[in-house]
Structures are given as structure tokens and as C-alpha cells.
N, C-alpha and C positions, 0 to 999 in steps of 0.2 A: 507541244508547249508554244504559247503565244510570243511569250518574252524572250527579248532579245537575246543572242546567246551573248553578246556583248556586258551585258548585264551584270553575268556571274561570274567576272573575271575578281579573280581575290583582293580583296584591298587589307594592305597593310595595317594590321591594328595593335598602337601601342598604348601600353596599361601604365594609369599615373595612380600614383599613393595620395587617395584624396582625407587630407588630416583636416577633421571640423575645426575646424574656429570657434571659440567662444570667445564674446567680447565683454569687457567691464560693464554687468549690469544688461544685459542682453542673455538670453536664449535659447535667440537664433545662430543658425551655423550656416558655413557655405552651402550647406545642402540643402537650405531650404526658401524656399520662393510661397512669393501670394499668389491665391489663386481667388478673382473676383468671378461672384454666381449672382445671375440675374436670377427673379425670381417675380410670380404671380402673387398679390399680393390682397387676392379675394377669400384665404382663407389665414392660416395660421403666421404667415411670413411678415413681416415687415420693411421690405423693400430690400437692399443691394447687400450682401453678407460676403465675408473675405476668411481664408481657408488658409495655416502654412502647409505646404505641401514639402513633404522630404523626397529629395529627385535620387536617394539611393534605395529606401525604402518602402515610398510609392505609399505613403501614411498619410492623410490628411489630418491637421488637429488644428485646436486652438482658435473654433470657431467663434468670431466676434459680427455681427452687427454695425454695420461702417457708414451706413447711409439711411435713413427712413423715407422710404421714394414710393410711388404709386405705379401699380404693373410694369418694373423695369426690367421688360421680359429680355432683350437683348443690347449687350454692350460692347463698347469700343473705345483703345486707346489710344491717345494720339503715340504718334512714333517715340517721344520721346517718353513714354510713360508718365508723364507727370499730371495727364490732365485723363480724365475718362468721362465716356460720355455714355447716355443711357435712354432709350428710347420709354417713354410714359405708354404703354401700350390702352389707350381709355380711347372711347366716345370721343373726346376732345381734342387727342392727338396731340402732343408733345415732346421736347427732350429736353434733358438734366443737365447742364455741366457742373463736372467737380473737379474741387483739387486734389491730388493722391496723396494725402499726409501719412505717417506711418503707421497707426492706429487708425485709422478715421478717411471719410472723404467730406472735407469742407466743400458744402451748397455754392458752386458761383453764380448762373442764373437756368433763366428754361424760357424757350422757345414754343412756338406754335410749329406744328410738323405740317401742317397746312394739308389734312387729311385724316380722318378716323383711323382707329387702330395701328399705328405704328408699331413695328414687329420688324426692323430690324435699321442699323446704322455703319457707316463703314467713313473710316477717315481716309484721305490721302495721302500718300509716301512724306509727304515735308510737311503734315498739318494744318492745311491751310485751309482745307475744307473739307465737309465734312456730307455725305449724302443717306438720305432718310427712305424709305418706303412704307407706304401708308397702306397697309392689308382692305382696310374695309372701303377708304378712300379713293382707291388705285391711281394714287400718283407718288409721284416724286418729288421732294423735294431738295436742292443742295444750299446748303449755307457755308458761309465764310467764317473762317474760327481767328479770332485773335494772337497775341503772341502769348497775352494773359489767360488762353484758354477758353476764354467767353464766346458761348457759341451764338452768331448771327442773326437775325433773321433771312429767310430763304430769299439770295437772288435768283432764283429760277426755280420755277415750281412745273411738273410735266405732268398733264391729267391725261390719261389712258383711257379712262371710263368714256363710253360713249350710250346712246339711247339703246344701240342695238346688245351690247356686248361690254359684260361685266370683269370689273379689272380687278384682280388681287393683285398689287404689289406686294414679291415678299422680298426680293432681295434686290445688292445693287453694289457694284465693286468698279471705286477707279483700276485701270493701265493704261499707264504710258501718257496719253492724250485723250484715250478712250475712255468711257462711263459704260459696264454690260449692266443690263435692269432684267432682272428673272418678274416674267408677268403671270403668276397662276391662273389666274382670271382667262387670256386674252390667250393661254398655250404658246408663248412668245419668249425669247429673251431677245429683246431690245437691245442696238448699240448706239450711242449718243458720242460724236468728235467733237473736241473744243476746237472753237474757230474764232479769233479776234473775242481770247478771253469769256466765250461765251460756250455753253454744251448745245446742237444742233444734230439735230435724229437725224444717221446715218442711214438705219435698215431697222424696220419694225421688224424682223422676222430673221436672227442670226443665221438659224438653218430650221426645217422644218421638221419639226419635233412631230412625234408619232397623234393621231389624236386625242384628246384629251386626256394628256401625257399630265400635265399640271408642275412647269418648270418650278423649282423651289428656291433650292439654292446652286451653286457653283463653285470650284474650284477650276486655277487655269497653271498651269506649268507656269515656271519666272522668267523663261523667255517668251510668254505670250503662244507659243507652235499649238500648244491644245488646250481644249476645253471642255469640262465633264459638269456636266447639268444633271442634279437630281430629279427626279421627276415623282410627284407626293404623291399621282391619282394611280399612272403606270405602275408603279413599285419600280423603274428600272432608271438606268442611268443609261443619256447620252452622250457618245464621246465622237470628238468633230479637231478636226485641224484646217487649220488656218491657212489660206493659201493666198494666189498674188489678187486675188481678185475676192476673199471672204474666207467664210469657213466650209467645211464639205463634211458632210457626217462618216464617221468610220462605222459605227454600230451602236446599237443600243441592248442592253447588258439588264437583264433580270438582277433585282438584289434579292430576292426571296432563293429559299431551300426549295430545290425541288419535289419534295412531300410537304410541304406548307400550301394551303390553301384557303385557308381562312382570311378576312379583311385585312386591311395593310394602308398604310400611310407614309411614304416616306419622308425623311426628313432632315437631317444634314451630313457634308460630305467633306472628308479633308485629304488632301495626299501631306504624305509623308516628307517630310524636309528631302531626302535626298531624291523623290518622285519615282521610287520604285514600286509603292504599295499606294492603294485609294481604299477609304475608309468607308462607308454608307451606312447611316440608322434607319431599322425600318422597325414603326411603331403598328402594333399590332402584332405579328411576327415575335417584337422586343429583342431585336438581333442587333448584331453590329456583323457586316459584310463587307468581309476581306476581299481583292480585289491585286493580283501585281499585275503589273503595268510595263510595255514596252515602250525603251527609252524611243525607240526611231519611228516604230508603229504607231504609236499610241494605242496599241490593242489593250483591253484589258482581260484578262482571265481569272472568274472567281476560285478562289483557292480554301475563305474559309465563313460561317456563318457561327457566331458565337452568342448565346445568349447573352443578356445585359445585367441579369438577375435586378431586376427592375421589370416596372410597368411607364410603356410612352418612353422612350426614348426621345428625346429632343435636341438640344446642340450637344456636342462631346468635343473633345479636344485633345491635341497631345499637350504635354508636357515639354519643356523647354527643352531638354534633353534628350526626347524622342523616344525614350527607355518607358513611355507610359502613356496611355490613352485613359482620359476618365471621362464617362457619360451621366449628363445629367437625367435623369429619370423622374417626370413630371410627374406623374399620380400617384406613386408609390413612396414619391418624397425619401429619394437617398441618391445619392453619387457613387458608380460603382467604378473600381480601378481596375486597370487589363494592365498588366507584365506583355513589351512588344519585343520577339524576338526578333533582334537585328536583323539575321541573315533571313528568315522568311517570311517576315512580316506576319506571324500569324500574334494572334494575340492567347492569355492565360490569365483566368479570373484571379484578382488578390484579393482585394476586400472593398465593402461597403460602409458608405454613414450617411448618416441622418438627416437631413437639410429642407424643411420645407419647401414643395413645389418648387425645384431646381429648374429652371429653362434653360441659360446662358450661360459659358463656360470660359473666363479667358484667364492665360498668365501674362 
């Protein structure tokens, strides 16, 4: 076994009597939270749709229509919940801001994403800004968000694309000081340091990724020590830790069955709130690949591959409470729920609904 033996020391667990709530004229209960789904919006969908989700029974219901928006294939909220933003994934490239009302999300304005195809956005720990990546454009953009929500125009735009060598931006996540930019296009993730209030490219090249590996997206532990890059072309995931001088690759980790051989795409990745377990979709395949994870190693070692009962996998998500993974499932148009067993992170299919062309997945 890879994982630490540190790992499986027993943690204490106590059981509270959770009594719903019902309020005058309401419901809802404690147990249940929204859940906002971006969505493509070239066939039957109408842009941005919101879900309650029950965090005992892992049920989605009472799906509403909350926004009429144009391809808002991926979203993000600010820390405070109150404001969400949404990438226009079109030709023209732009993003949406809205206000979160409790029905509804009131239109505040939209930006130019200063690049074609927008396909993904990420805010800042305090709100304050907000950074964009332009798939078919291959740049970046970051903009400044307001107190009221109202997102920017871009003070800093970073174009990748060159005569020789073609750029997909698909993703891009502030820490700390730092900006990392996952570049498909360029086989890169990028690191960008603020310096005198301004982002300033560090290192085109964090660690060098296998060839045309095709970086996607990223998760990094909350102290910053590691870093697990999807990779869409590979099927496999890289894992690298951070030392006094960069990051150093530990290994790169097949997300496919080993009797699967057919095409394959991968496509998003999350560890698990307490960073025991790493999640992986791989579309083609249609799996979700389980993944525990050494606290001191960063090894990882696959442990399970579960179908999504779905076609295309795309972003998936846990759930607030960690007791649930749900995947959105592009072409088959449905959201499927996985039961997460605490102690081994493996996951068990619950149920499925209905959701036109599902992309993006947040609570």
C-alpha cells in the first residue's frame, strides 16, 4: 500500500440527531441546499438551472430554471455566496454576473472574456477577482469584481497563442499570491506571482508533463505542498510537490481500467475535503476513478473505477457534506448521485435525473 500508515489512525466519530426544520410557509429543511448546473445551451436547455439537493438522502428535486443565459458551461461563486458568475462559452467570449436571490438569479452585467470560447472561471479567496480562460482564444483573462458583485472589465489579459504553437486555455486557480493556468493547447500549466498589485509569469512550464499529456484541469492540497493535474489527451493524472525551489513530479497515475482500451478524454478532478481520496472523470471510459492519496507522499494509488451510468462525463462535485459525489453527464443529459463511503472513499451508485446537457456542477 502506498498510503500512509499515518492515515488510518481511527478518528473519533460522534452521531448528532439531525431534526428537519420546517419553516412558516417554506419546504425546505436543514437538509437541504441548492445545487447550481451550468449547462450548453444549443440544444433543449435554457441556460443556468438550480436543484435542492437533500444532504441525508442524496435526492435531487424541485428543479427550477433561475437564469436564461447563452452556453454557461462553467460557474463560480464568490466566497460569499451571494453573487455567481458564469462563463458565455460562444465565438464572442464572455461572462454573466448575477445576484443569488432565493428563486431566481437577477442579470447584473457581462463582460467581454477578451478570447473565444470561455470554458471556465474561478474567483479569489476575498472576491475581489475573478480569472477567466479562453479555450479557443488561449489566453487569460483576470478582472476586478465589485462589492456589488459587478464583474469588471479585464485588467490584465495573457495571450499564450503564438504563430508557432496553439493554446487551449482550459483552466486557472488563484493561491496565495500565485495564479496556476492549466494550458491544453501548449502541454503547460503555467505560474503567474503578483508583484506591485499586478500577475507576472513566473515559469511557463510548472514541471514537465509527459508529451502530449493535454493539462485540463487541477486540484492542489490547502496548504499548497501538492499538485494533481488532469491530463484529457494521456487519460492519466500528474502528481508533483512543491519544493524550495518549484514543484518535482512524484508520478503520473493511469485513470483508465486496466482492460479498457477504447478512446478516452479526461476531464475533471477533486480531492476530497479531508485529502485522503482524489476523484477523476474519464469521458469515454464514462468512469469516475477513485484514487487514495498519501498524506506525506503525495502517492497516489488507484483503488476504484465506477461507472457514471451516464454518457460524457464532465465536472462532478461533492456535496457540502462530503457524504455524496454527483456527476454531470453531457450527452445523455442526466446527473448521476454516488453514496461516498467515509472510511474508503470508494463510491455506490443512488440515483439519477434528468437535466438537459449538464456541464458544470456547484453548491
Amino acid at each position: 500500500m502506498l498510503i500512509d500508515k499515518t492515515e488510518k489512525q481511527m478518528k473519533s466519530h460522534f452521531l448528532f440527531l439531525l431534526i428537519p426544520l420546517v419553516f412558516f410557509n417554506c419546504t425546505k429543511t436543514i437538509t437541504d441546499v441548492d445545487v447550481y448546473v451550468g449547462t450548453y445551451t444549443t440544444g433543449n436547455s435554457e441556460g443556468i438551472y438550480k436543484f435542492n439537493f437533500n444532504t441525508e438522502t442524496g435526492v435531487l428535486s424541485d428543479l427550477k430554471l433561475v437564469a436564461k443565459n447563452s452556453n454557461p458551461s462553467f460557474l463560480s461563486f464568490s466566497p460569499n455566496k451571494e453573487f455567481l458568475y458564469a462563463v458565455n462559452e460562444t465565438k464572442g467570449g464572455s461572462v454573466s454576473a448575477f445576484k443569488v436571490e432565493q428563486d431566481s438569479l437577477t442579470f447584473l452585467n457581462l463582460v467581454k472574456s477578451n478570447g473565444a470560447h470561455p470554458c471556465h472561471i474561478s474567483v479569489n479567496p476575498n472576491g475581489s477577482q475573478a480569472v477567466v480562460s479562453n479555450y479557443s482564444g488561449g489566453s487569460v483573462s483576470i478582472h476586478n469584481i465589485g462589492n456589488d458583485g459587478v464583474i469588471r472589465k479585464a485588467t490584465q489579459v495573457f495571450k499564450h497563442r503564438t504563430d508557432s504553437i496553439l493554446s487551449h486555455v482550459h483552466s486557472a486557480q488563484f493561491f496565495n499570491d500565485n495564479l496556476y493556468v492549466s494550458d491544453l493547447g501548449k502541454n503547460a500549466v503555467y505560474q503567474y506571482q503578483l508583484e506591485n498589485d499586478t500577475y507576472q509569469l513566473k515559469k511557463e512550464s510548472l514541471v514537465e508533463l509527459p508529451k502530449n499529456a493535454g493539462p485540463r484541469h487541477f486540484a492542489m492540497t490547502k496548504d499548497g505542498s501538492f499538485i494533481y493535474i488532469i491530463n484529457e489527451y494521456a487519460s492519466s493524472i500528474t502528481a508533483a510537490e512543491k519544493t524550495d525551489t518549484g514543484f518535482k513530479i512524484i508520478d503520473n497515475y493511469s485513470t483508465l481500467s486496466a482492460n479498457y482500451s477504447g478512446a478516452n478524454s479526461c476531464a475533471d478532478i477533486h480531492l476530497s475535503e479531508d485529502e485522503r481520496f482524489l476523484y477523476a472523470s474519464n469521458r469515454g471510459e464514462n468512469s469516475i476513478a477513485v484514487f487514495g492519496r498519501g498524506f506525506l507522499t503525495g502517492q497516489l494509488e488507484k483503488i476504484q473505477s465506477i461507472n457514471v451510468e451516464g454518457n460524457w462525463p464532465r465536472n462532478f462535485t461533492l456535496d457540502p457534506t462530503g457524504k455524496f459525489l454527483l456527476v454531470a453527464n453531457e450527452r445523455s443529459n442526466n446527473i448521476s448521485v454516488f453514496k461516498v463511503d467515509f472510511d474508503s472513499g470508494k463510491l455506490s451508485f443512488l440515483n439519477t435525473t434528468k437535466i438537459p446537457t449538464p456541464v458544470c456542477l456547484i453548491f
